[in-house]
NUZAVO-240019 format. One line per field, with one value per residue (C-alpha): x, y, z; chain. Coordinates in steps of 0.5 Angstrom, whole numbers, m for minus. Example, Ala and Ser with C-alpha at 12.3 -4.5 7.8 and 13.67 -1.06 7.14 Angstrom:
! residues 2
px <- 25  27
py <- m9  m2
pz <- 16  14
semi <- A  A
This chain:
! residues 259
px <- 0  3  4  0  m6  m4  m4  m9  m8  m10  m8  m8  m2  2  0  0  0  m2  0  m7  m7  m10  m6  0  2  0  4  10  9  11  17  23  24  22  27  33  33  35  41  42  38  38  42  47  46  46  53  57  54  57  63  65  63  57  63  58  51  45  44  52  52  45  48  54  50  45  47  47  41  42  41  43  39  33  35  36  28  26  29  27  20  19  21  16  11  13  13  7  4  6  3  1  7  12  18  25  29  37  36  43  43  46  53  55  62  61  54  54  54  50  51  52  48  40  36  32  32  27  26  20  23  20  24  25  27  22  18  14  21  21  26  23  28  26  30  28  29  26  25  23  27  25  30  30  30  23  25  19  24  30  27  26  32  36  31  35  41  39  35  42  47  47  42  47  53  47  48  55  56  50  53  59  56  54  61  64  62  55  57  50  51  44  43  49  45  39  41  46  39  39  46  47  39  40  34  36  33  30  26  26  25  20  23  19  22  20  21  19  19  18  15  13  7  7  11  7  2  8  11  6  5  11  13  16  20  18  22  20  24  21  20  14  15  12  12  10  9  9  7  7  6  12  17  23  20  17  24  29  24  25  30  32  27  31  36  32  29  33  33
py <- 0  7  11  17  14  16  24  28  32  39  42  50  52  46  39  39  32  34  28  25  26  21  17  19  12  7  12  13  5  3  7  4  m3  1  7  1  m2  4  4  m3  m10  m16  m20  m15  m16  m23  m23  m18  m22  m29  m25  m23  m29  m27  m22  m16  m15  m12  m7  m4  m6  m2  4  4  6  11  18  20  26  32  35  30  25  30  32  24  22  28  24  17  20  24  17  14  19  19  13  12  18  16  9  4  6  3  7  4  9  7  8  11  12  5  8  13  15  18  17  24  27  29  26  31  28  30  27  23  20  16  12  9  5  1  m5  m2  6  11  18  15  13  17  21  23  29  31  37  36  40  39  44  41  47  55  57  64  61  58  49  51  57  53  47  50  54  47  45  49  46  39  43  46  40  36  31  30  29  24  20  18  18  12  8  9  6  1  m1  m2  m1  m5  m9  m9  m10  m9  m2  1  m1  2  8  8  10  17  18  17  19  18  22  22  14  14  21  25  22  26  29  31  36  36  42  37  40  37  41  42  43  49  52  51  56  61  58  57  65  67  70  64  65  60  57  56  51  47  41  39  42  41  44  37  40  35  37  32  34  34  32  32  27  23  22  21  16  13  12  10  5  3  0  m6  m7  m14  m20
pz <- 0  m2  3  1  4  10  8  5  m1  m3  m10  m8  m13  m11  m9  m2  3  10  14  18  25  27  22  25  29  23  19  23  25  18  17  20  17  9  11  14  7  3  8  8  6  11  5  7  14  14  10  16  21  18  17  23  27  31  34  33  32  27  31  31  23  22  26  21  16  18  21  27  30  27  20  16  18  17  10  9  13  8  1  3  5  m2  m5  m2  m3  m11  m13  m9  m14  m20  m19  m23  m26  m22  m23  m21  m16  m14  m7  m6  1  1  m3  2  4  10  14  16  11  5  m3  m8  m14  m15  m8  m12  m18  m21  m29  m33  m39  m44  m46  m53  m51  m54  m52  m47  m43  m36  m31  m25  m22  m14  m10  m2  3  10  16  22  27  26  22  16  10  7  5  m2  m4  m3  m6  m12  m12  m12  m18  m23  m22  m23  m29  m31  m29  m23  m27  m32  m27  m23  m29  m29  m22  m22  m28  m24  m18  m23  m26  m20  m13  m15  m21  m26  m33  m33  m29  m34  m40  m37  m35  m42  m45  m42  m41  m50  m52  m58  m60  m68  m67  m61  m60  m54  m47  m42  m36  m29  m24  m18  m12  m5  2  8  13  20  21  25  19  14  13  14  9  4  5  3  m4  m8  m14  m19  m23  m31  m34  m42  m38  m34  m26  m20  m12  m8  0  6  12  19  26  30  25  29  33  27  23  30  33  26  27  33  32  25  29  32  25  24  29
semi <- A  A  A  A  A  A  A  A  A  A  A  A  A  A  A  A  A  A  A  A  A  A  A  A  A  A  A  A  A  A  A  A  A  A  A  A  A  A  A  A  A  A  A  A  A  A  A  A  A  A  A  A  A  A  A  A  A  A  A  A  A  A  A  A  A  A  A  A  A  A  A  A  A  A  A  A  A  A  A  A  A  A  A  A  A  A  A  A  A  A  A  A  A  A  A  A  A  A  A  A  A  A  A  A  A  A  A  A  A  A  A  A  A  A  A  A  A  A  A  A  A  A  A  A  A  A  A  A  A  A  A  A  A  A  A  A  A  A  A  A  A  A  A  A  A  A  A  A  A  A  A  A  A  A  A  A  A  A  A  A  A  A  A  A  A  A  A  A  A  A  A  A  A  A  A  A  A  A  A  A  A  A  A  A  A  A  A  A  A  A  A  A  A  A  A  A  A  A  A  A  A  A  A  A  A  A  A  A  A  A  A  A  A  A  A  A  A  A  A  A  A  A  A  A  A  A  A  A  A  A  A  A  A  A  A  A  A  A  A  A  A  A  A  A  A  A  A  A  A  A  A  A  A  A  A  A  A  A  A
């Protein structure tokens, strides 16, 4: 089930998802393990385990892997919930999104690539095959800048150049750090599009703030700069009550994820 049922949507200028108060602990319950797992499957798991002999436990191997309380992990719960969400809006297509949290270098810092990025592709490539480019930005503390504005703002550089750079970072991850001759021939076809035999594909750019409910409606009234771009553009809007709550109980609870 999409997690999207858990919000109600409104569509005022932008999409807007206000998370159910009385949803909060069923939303919320579902989390863990489903966020885990885009740091850390439990094959990956059960391999460190056999590896070092029962000399150290799952919950020390997941902590390894996420980061610690602070900005990084909002602006990751943030990430992790835009895909969730988008993959939840554009069903029944099923998008195939990298979970690129997995390929960290240092679980307390932010990638540098688009946050997320997600493909539709047809066995035969064609118009209709699909990139969906999210920028996220998450405020669950009081802080002068609106996550909207900053979210749009970092649109333009996916729209500009990071997409590109996206691209060649993931057929890097494919090449040698997770081997998939598959994924790379995948991902050849928006890498060298070939729109001579193959005809453009579509691009969706979404602008995605997680926010606070407390700082929504201040947010919402603010003076956005909109962003104008030839391909399709959207502001997504998530609101949960107490959001710093939410994302670090997640994850602490992540961590008891695998017995």
């Amino acid at each position: 089930m999409s997690i999207l049922s858990y919000f109600d949507h409104v569509n005022n200028g932008c999409f807007i998802l206000k998370l159910q108060p009385k949803e909060r602990d069923a939303f919320l319950s579902k989390l863990p393990n489903k966020y885990r797992k885009c740091y850390i499957t439990d094959q990956k798991i059960e391999e460190l385990l056999s590896r070092h002999n029962g000399n150290i436990s799952a919950k020390k191997i997941i902590q390894s892997k996420i980061p610690d309380p602070g900005s990084v992990m909002a602006g990751d719960f943030g990430e992790i919930t835009a895909y969730f969400i988008l993959k939840g809006k554009y069903l029944p297509i099923k998008l195939f999104g990298p979970k690129k949290w997995r390929w960290k270098n240092d679980r307390n810092k932010a990638l540098l690539f688009t946050d997320v990025i997600m493909f539709d592709r047809n066995d035969t490539p064609s118009e209709k095959d699909l990139v969906v480019l999210a920028e996220v930005k998450t405020k669950s503390t009081k802080r002068t800048k609106n996550p909207i504005q900053q979210a749009i703002e970092g649109v333009q550089k996916d729209y500009v150049s990071r997409f590109s750079r996206t691209l060649i970072w993931l057929k890097d991850i494919y090449t040698s750090v997770a081997p998939n001759a598959a994924r790379i021939e995948y991902l050849d076809r928006f890498i060298n599009s070939q729109e001579d035999k193959y005809g453009k594909y579509t691009k969706h750019f979404k602008a995605v703030a997680i926010i606070d409910s407390s700082f929504l409606d201040n947010d919402l009234e603010e003076n956005i700069e909109d962003l104008e771009i030839e391909d399709d553009f959207e502001v997504i809007v998530i609101s949960i009550d107490d959001l710093k709550t939410a994302y670090e109980s997640t994850y602490k609870t992540m961590l008891q994820t695998y017995e």
